[in-house]
N, C-alpha and C positions, 0 to 999 in steps of 0.2 A: 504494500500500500504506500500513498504517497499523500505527499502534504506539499504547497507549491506557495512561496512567497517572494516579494522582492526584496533583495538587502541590499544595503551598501559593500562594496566592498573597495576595497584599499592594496597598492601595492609599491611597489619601488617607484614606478613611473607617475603612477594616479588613481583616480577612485570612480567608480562607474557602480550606479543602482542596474542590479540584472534578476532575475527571474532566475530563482536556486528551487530547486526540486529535492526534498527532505526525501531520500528512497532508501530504507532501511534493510532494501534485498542489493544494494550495491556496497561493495568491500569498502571501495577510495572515493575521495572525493575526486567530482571531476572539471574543467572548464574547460568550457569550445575554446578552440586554437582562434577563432577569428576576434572573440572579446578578451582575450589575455593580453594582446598584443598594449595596449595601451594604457594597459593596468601594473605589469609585471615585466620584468627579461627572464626569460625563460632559463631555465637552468639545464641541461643534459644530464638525465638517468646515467649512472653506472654502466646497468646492464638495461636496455630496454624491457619494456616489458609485454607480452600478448596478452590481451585480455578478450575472452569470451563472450561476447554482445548477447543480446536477446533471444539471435537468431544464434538455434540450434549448428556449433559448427563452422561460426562465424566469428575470425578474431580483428582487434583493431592494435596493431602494434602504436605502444605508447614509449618517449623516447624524451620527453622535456616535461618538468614538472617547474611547479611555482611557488611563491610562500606568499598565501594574501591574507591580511586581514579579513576580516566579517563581523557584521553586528546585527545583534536581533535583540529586540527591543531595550536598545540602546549599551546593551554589553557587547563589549569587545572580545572579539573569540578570534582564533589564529590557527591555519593550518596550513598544511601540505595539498597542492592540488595536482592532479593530474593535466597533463594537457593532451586535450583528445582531440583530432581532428575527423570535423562532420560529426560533432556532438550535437544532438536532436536537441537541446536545451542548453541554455546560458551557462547552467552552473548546474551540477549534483553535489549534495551534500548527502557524502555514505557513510557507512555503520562506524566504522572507525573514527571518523570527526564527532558522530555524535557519541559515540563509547565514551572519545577523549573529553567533551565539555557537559557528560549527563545531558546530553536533549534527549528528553522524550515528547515521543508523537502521540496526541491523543486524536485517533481517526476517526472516533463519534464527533468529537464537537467543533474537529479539524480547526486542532488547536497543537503549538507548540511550547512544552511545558520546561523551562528551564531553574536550573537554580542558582541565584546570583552569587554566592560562594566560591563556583568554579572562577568564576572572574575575574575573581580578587586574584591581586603577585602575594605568593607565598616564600618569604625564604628562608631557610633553614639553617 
């Protein structure tokens, strides 16, 4: 299931509001190659990576990743993106983004439930 909102988001270059797709059956997060461009410099994977699309059998070799900021309702939250080229959507935010900041989906009231804690710099 999915939940679909637009954020801000922020990067080396600049900040562009895009339409992020909360998809909980997706590993990484991800962002079309054609809106990263002016947000972020793209960084080059290690080792690329194949990932398995929808379609049964069908992979999208991924090979540049990003580091953007994001914020939903008004917390700043930070990660690792994927850069997919002829991603069907602006932005996917996947399971691992939300593991790292506690977002939970609540898909009755298509709502996203955060807690401001994570937010906070912790240091040790």
């Amino acid at each position: 299931m999915i939940i679909e909102r637009t954020l801000e988001f922020r990067g080396s270059k600049g900040r562009a509001n895009l339409m992020a797709l909360f998809d909980s059956g997706a590993t990484y997060s991800c962002v079309n190659a054609n809106d990263v461009d002016g947000l972020a410099n793209r960084e080059p994977l290690p080792d690329p990576l194949d990932v398995e699309t929808a379609s049964d059998g069908n992979f999208i070799r991924i090979v540049d990743r990003v580091g953007l900021y994001f914020y939903i309702d008004g917390l700043r939250m930070t990660d690792e993106f994927m850069v997919v080229p002829n991603l069907s959507e602006s932005v996917i935010i996947g399971a691992t983004t939300m593991q790292k900041w506690k977002i939970k989906l609540d898909f009755e009231h298509d709502t996203i439930i955060l807690d401001p804690r994570v937010a906070k710099l912790k240091l040790v």
